[in-house]
N, C-alpha and C positions, 0 to 999 in steps of 0.2 A: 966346763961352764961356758956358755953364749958370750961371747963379747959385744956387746951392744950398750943397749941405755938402760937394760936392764940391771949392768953390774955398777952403775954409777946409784941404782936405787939400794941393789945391796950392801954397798960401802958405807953410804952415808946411813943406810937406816944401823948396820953392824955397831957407826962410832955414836949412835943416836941410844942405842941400849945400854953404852957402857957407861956416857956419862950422863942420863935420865932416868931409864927402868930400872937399869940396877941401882939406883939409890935412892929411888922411892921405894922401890921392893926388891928389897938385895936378895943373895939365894938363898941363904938360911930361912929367910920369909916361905919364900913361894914353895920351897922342899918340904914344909912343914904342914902335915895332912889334918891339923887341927884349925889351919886356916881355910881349909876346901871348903864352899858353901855346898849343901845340899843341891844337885840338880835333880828337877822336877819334871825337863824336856829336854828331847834333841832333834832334831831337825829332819830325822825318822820319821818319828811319830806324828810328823805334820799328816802327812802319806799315809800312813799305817791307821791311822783312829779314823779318819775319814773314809779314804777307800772310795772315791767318787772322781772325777775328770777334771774337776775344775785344776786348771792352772795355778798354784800357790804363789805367793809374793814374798820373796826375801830384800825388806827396803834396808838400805845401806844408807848409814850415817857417814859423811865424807866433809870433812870440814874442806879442804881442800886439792885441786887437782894437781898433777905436775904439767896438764897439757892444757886445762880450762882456768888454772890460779883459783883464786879465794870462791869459796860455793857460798857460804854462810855462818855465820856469828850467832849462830841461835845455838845455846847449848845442849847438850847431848840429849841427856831427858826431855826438854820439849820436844824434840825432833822427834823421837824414839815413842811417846807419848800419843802425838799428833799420828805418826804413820800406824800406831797399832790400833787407835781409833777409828782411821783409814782404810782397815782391815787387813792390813800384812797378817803375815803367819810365821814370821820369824824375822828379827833381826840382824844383819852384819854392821861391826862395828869397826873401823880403822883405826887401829891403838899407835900406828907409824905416825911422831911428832913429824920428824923431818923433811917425809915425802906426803905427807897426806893432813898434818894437821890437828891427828885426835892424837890421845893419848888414852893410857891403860886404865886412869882414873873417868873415861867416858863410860866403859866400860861396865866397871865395878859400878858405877851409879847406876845404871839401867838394868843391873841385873839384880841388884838388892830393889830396884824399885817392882820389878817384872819377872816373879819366880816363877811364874808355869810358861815363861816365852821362853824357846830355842834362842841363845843367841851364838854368832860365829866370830869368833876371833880371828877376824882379817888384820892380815901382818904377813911379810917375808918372812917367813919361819923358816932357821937358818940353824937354829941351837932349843937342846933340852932347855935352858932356861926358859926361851917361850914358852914351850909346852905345859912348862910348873907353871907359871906363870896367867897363861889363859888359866889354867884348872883355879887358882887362888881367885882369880878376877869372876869366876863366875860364869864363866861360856861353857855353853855344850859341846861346842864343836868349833874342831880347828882347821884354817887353810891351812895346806901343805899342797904347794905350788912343783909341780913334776919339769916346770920351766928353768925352777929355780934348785931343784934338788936331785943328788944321781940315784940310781937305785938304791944302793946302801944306805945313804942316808933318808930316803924317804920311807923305805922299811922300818930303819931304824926307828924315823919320830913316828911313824905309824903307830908302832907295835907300842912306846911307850904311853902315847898319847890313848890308846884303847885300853891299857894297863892301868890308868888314873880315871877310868871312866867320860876321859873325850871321845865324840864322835869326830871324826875324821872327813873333813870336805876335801877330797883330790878333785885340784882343779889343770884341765890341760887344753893344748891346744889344737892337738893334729892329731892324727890315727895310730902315731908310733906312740905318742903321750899316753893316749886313750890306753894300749895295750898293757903300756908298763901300768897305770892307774888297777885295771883289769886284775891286773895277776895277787894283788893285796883283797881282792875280795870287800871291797867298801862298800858300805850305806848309802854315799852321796861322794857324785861327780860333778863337776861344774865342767862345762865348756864355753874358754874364753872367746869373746869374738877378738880380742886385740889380740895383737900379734905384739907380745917383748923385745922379739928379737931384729925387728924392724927399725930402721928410723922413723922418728914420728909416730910410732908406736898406731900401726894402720888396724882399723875393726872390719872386718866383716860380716856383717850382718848375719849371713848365708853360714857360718863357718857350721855352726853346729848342728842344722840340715845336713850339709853333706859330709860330714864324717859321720854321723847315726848312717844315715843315708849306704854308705859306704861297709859299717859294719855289718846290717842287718842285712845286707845282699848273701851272706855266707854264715852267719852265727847268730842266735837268740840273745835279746836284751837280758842277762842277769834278773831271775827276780829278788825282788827287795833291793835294787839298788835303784836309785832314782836321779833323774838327771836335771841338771838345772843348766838354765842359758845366761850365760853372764854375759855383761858390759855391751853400751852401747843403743841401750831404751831409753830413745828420752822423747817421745811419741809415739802415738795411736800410731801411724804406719810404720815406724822401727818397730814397732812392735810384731804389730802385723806381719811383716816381714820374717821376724825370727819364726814368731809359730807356724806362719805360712810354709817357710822353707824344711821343716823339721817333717819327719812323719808322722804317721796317725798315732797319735796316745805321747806324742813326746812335743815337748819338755813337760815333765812334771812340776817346776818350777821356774821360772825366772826372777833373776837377781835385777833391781833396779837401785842407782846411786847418785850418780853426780845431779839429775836435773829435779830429783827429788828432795834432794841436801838442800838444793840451792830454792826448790821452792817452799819447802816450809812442808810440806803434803803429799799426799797421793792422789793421782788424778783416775775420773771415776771410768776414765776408758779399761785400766787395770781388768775391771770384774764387770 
């Protein structure tokens, strides 16, 4: 495991599950496949039904940052609401009270409100209880952070999280990440621009230009898996910057959160 700032997020979010998620939704709850809602989308089929270039929008609800503090007091369904009116094509939602703000209950309302939207259950997913736990809440698809997980256990929540009908977001952040990501065969990869394991938790714009950049020098992109650029849009030229730097046909998606949490909206430079 990284010893950085990141294991100060997994500590606190660990004793953040035990005395909040689990007793709003103990595990007898979340184990129990008569509370599973029907899912209608995943974060696939954004890709797959269209089949066209455009760049898709994954807007992220983020009530709060650990490096920018409070984003915004507007609750989950307006946000969630306003950005798909916006024209997102999927939602991520932070269900982490302790480092981020939301909880599980943001969730489950946006997904009972929005049943044909993909949404992803963003959380340090650490334990099967998550896993039940997104599938009860109503998400298509779950992070599973390669930052934060070793092989075995990210096999592990993989295989059962595809087992209950979650799609699976591996999110990484360097070329060795990419590779273990790689060997699971997934639908959807994120690459971080932040770096966890840094102080100050530094982004690089650039980062997922040159690790695609890097791969495709010697091996073919996987078809049907699609690539998303996360963290660190919060402008027309961060923007610019990520697709600029990336190769031709990629990103299929980018992830946008904290400047849009904190605006209320999507801004029209997105599309």
């Amino acid at each position: 495991m990284i010893k950085s700032e990141l294991d100060l997020f997994l500590n606190r979010r660990k004793e953040n599950i035990k005395e909040l998620d689990r007793l709003q939704f103990p595990l007898s709850v979340v184990r129990d496949e008569t509370n599973w809602p029907t899912l209608n989308s995943k974060l696939s089929d954004i890709f797959i039904k269209t089949q066209n270039t455009k760049i898709k929008v994954l807007a992220e609800i983020k009530k709060k940052s650990p490096s920018l503090g409070a984003l915004s007091e507007t609750d989950a369904l307006a946000l969630c609401e306003s950005f798909l009116n916006g024209g997102a094509d999927a939602i991520s939602i932070l269900v982490d009270n302790v480092n981020f703000g939301g909880t599980p209950k943001d969730l489950s309302t946006c997904t009972k409100a929005f049943k044909d939207t993909p949404f992803l259950y963003k959380d340090f997913v650490m334990s099967d209880y998550q896993v039940y736990l997104a599938r009860t809440l109503g998400a298509s698809n779950i992070l599973l952070m390669t930052q934060v997980l070793e092989d075995e256990e990210l096999k592990a929540l993989f295989d059962l999280s595809v087992s209950i009908g979650l799609e699976p977001f591996i999110e990484v952040h360097n070329s060795d990440q990419l590779d273990r990501a790689l060997k699971l065969n997934p639908n959807i990869i994120g690459i971080n621009a932040r770096d966890f394991s840094e102080k100050g938790l530094p982004i690089d714009l650039c980062n997922a230009g040159k690790i695609l950049t890097n791969f495709l020098q010697n091996q073919s992109w996987p078809e049907q898996c699609f690539l998303i650029a996360q963290s660190g849009i919060d402008s027309e030229e961060s923007y610019r910057t990520v697709v600029d730097a990336c190769p031709d046909n990629f990103p299929h998606a980018v992830q946008i959160g904290s400047s849009v949490s904190k605006s209320g909206k999507l801004p029209d430079w997105l599309f």
